[in-house]
C-alpha positions in Angstrom: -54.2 -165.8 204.5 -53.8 -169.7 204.8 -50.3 -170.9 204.1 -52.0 -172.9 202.3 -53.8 -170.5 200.5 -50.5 -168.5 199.8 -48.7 -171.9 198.1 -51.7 -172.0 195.9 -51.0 -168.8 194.7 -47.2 -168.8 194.0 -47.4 -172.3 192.0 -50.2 -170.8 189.7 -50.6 -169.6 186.4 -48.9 -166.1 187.2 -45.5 -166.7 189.2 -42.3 -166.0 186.9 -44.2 -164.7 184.1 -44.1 -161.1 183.0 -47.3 -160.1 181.2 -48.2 -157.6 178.4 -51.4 -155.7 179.1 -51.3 -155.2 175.4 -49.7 -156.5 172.2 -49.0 -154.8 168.8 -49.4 -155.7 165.1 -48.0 -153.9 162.0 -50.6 -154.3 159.5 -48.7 -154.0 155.8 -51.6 -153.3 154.0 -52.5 -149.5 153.0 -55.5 -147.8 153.8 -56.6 -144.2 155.0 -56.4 -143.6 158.5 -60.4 -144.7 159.3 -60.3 -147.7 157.6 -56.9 -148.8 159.3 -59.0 -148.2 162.5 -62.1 -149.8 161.4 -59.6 -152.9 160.4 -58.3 -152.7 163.7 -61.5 -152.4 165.7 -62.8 -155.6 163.5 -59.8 -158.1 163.5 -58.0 -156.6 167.3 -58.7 -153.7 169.3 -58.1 -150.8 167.9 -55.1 -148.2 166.2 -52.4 -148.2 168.2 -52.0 -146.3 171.6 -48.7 -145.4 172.6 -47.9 -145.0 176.1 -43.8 -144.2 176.4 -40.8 -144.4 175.1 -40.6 -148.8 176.0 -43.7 -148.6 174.0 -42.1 -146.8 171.1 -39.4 -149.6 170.8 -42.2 -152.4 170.9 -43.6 -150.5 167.7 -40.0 -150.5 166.4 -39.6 -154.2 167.4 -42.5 -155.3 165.7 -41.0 -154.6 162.0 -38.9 -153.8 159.9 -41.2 -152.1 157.3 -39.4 -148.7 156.0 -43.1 -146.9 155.8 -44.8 -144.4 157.5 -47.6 -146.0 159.4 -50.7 -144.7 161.3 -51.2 -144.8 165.2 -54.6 -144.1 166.8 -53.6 -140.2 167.6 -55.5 -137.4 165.9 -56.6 -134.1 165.8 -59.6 -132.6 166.9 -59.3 -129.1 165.1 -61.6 -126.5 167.1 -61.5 -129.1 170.1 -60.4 -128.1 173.5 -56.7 -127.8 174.3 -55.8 -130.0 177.6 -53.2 -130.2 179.4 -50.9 -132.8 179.7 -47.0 -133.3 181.4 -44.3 -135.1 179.0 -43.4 -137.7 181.6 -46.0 -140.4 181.6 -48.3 -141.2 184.5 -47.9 -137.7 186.0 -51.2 -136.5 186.5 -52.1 -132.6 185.5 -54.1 -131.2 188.5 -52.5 -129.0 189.8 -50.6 -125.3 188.5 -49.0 -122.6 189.6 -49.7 -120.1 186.5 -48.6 -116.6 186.9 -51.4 -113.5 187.2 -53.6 -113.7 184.2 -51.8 -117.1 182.8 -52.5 -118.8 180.9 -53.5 -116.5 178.1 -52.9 -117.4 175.0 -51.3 -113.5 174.6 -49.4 -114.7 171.4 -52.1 -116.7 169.5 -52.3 -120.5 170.7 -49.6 -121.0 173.3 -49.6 -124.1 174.4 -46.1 -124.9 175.8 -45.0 -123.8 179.8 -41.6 -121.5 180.8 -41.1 -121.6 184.6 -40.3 -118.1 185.7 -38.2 -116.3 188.7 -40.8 -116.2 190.8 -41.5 -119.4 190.5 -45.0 -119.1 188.4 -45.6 -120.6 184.8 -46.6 -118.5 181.9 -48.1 -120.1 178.8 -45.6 -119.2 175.4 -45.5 -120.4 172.0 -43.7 -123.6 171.7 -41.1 -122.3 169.0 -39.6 -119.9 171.4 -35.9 -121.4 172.4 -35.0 -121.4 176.2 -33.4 -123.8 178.6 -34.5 -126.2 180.1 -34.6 -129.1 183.0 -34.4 -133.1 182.3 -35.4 -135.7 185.0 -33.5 -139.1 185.2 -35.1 -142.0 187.0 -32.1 -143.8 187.1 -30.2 -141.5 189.5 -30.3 -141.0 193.1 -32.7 -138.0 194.5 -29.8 -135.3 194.9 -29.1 -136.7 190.7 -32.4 -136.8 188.9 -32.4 -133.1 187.8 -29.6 -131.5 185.1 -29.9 -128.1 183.9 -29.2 -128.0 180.5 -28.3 -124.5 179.4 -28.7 -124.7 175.6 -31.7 -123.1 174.4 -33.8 -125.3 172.5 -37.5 -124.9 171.4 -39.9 -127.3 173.2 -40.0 -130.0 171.2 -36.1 -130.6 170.7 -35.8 -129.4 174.7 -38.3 -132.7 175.1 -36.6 -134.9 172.8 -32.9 -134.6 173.9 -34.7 -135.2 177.6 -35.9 -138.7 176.5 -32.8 -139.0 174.3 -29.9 -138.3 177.3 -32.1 -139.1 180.9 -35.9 -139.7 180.8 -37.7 -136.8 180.3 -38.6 -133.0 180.7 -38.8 -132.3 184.4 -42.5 -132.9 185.0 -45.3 -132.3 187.9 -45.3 -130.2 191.1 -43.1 -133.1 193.3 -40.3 -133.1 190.9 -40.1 -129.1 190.7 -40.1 -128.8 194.1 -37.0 -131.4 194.6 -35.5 -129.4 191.7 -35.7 -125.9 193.4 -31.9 -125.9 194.6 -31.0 -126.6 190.6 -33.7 -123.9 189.8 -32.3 -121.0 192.3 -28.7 -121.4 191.6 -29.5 -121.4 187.6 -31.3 -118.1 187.9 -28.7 -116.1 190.5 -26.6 -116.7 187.3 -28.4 -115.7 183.9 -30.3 -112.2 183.2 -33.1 -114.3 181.4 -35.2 -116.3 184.0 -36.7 -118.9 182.2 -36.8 -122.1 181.7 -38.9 -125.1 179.9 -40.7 -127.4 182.1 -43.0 -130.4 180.8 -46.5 -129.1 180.4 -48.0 -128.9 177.3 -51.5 -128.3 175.6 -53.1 -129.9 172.7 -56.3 -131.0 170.6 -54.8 -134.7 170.0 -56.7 -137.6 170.9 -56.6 -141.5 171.0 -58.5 -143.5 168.7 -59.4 -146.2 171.4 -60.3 -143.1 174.4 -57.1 -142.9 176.4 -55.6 -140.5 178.4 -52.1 -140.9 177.7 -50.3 -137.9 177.6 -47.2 -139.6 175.6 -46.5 -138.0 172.6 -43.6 -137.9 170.7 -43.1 -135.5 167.5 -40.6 -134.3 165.5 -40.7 -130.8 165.6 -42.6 -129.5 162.8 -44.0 -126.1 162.9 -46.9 -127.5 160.5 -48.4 -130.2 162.8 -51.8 -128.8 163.9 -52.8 -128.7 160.1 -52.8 -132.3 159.3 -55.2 -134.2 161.4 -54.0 -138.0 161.9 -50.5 -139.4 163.1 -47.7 -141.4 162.0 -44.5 -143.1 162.9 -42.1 -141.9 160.8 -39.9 -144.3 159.1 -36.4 -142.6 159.9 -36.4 -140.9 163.0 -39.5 -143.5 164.7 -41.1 -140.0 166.0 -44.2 -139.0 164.7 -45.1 -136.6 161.9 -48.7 -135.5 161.1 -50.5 -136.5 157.3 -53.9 -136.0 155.3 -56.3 -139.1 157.2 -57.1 -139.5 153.9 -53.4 -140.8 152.9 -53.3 -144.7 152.6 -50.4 -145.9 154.8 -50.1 -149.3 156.9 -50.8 -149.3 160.4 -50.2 -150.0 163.6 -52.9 -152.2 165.6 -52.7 -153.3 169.5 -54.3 -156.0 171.4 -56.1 -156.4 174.6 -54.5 -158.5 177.2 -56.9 -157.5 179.6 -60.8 -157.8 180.9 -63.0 -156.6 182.8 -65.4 -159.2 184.4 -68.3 -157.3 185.4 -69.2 -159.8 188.1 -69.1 -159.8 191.9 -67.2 -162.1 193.6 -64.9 -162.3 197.0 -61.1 -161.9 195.8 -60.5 -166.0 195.9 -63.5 -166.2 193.8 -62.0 -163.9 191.7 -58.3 -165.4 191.4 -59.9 -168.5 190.8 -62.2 -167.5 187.9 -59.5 -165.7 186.3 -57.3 -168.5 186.3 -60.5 -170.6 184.9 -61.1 -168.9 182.1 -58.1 -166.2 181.3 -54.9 -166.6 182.6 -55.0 -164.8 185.8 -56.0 -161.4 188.3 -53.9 -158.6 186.5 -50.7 -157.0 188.3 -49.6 -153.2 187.8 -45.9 -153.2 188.3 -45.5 -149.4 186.6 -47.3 -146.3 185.9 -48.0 -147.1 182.2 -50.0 -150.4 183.5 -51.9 -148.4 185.7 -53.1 -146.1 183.1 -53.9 -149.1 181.4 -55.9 -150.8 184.0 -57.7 -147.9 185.1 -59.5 -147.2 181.6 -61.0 -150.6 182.4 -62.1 -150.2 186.1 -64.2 -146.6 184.8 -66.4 -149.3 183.4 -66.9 -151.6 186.3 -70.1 -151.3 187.5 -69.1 -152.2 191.3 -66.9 -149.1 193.2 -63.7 -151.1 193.8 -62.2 -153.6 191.2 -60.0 -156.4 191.9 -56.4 -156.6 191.4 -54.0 -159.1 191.9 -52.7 -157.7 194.9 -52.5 -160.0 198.3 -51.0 -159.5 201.8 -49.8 -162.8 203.3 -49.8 -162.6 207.2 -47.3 -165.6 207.2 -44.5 -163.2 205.9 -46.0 -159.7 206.6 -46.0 -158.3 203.2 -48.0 -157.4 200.3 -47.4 -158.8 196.6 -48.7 -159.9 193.1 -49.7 -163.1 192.8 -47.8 -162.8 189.2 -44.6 -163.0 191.7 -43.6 -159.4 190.7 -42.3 -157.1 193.4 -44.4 -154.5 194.7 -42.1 -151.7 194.1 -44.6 -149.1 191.9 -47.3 -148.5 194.3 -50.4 -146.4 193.7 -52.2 -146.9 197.5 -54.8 -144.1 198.8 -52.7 -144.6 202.3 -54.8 -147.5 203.4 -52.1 -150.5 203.5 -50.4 -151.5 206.6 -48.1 -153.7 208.0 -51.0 -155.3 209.8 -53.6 -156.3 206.7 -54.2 -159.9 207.1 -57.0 -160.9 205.7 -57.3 -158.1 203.0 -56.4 -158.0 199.2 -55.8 -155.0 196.6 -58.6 -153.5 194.7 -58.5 -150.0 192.5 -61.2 -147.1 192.7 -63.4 -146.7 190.0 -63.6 -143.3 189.8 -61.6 -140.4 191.1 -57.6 -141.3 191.1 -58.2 -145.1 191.0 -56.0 -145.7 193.7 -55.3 -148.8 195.3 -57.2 -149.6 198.3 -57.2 -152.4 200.6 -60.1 -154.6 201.3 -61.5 -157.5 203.2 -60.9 -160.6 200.4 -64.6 -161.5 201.8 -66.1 -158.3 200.0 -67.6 -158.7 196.5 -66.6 -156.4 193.6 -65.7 -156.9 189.8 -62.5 -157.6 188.7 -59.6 -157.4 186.3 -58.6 -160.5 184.3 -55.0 -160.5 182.2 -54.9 -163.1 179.1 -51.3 -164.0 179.1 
């Protein structure tokens, strides 16, 4: 890249400025849980999506209503079960079930025990056992605490988020546990423990895949069929759709442009007509900026992701640091001439590509 080029860049629209790839609105007016999202389909963008627990305080932030209010999550009774790890952005490819697991051998059993031999078993959620919380704000040899109080899974999930981040989630964190795992099981008769996969029939209003979801335990959940945030503990409780409540709505801070141009082209248009190419800077974003590059009609989408040869690095033209990264292994030290795009399809990794190619790309609005 030009020097010049690379100026241009850091004194636009995006330096010093985080952006929200969505916004939410408390709507205080009460309707059943379909008109709420036709209301919100109309006027924004939908029922609200929530993503983590930084979402959950944005909800909390954005009144100070004392109501339950809907959130775009419901239940598809008879639907299939997937499954889905508590902790955010950890994707749920890959098991290592036990002989004949999972099997459903106690009715619907849709919460997971790690056993001695280090295989999963499916169980019913209610059961109490131990369990393992990560913390992302440790050191590696400090992420992972055993806590030996038996909980069921939802309260063994909820003091996770409550005390570190979150149940111990996804085959690289279980693996960097197994010294914690071993030494817990030379000293208890019962080898089990809860890790963070889970099962359900819940979906999202606007067609997300976010795995967050936040309860408070309720053995009656599955009978109701839409979600709320509950007004004293801000953890969710299921109701009749047919219940008038207000609502939570969110808005779109991003677009897709389904046009081709060269990544300059593409920086430039963004900063034309929105505000500027999008930047990811955590796993929730990416989530978020995926579901729009499964509708591009190109294979790659833009981001706005540059390497400057002048200083030998990669970095978001929104001046955030590249610390989250999501590459397919392609970036180098040696990229000049290349910028960032995302895979439509398959993981949506990030890939590196001559600026001079043409694909769609990914506009933020603030």
């Amino acid at each position: 890249m030009q020097w010049s080029l690379f100026l241009l860049i850091l004194m636009g629209q995006g330096s010093f400025f985080t952006c929200q790839l969505y916004e939410y609105h408390f709507i205080n007016e009460k309707k059943n849980w379909t008109d709420a999202q036709r209301y919100c389909r109309d006027k924004l963008t939908d029922l609200a999506t929530v993503y983590d627990m930084e979402d959950m305080e944005r909800l909390r932030a954005s009144t100070e209503n004392e109501d339950e209010a809907w959130i775009g999550l419901y239940n598809i009774r008879g639907g299939n079960r997937t499954w889905h790890w508590s902790l955010p952005g950890v994707e749920s490819n890959a098991y290592r079930w036990g002989i004949h697991e999972p099997n459903d051998s106690g009715g619907n059993e849709d919460c997971v025990m790690l056993k001695t031999e280090n295989t999963w078993a499916d169980v019913s959620c209610h059961r109490k056992f131990a369990f393992i919380c990560y913390d992302d704000t440790q050191l590696h040899n400090d992420k992972y605490y055993l806590i030996n109080i038996k909980m069921n899974w939802t309260e063994a999930q909820n003091y996770c988020r409550e005390h570190h981040t979150d149940l111990i989630s996804g085959l690289s964190q279980l693996e960097e546990a197994q010294g914690v795992i071993n030494n817990y099981f030379q000293t208890v008769e019962e080898k089990r423990l809860w890790i963070g996969l889970f099962r359900d029939t819940w979906r999202w209003s606007n067609g997300s895949t976010s795995s967050f979801r936040n309860w408070k335990y309720s053995k009656n959940k599955q009978s109701k069929t839409c979600a709320t945030v509950l007004k004293e503990s801000k953890q969710w409780g299921s109701y009749d759709c047919t219940s008038k409540k207000p609502f939570f709505c969110y808005e779109d801070k991003v677009i897709l442009i389904k046009q081709n141009k060269t990544w300059e082209e593409a920086l430039n248009y963004c900063r034309e007509n929105h505000y500027d190419l999008v930047s990811i800077i955590n796993p929730v974003e990416q989530i978020y900026v995926q579901e729009k590059a499964k509708e591009a009609n190109s294979p790659y989408v833009w981001l706005g992701l540059r390497y400057t040869c002048t200083l030998g690095f990669w970095f978001w033209i929104s001046d955030e640091v590249v610390d989250y990264k999501n590459w397919n292994g392609t970036e180098t030290t040696n990229s000049c001439g290349h910028a960032g795009a995302m895979d439509r399809e398959g993981k949506h990794k990030w890939f590196k590509k001559p600026d001079q190619e043409k694909f769609n790309l990914i506009c933020s609005m603030c």
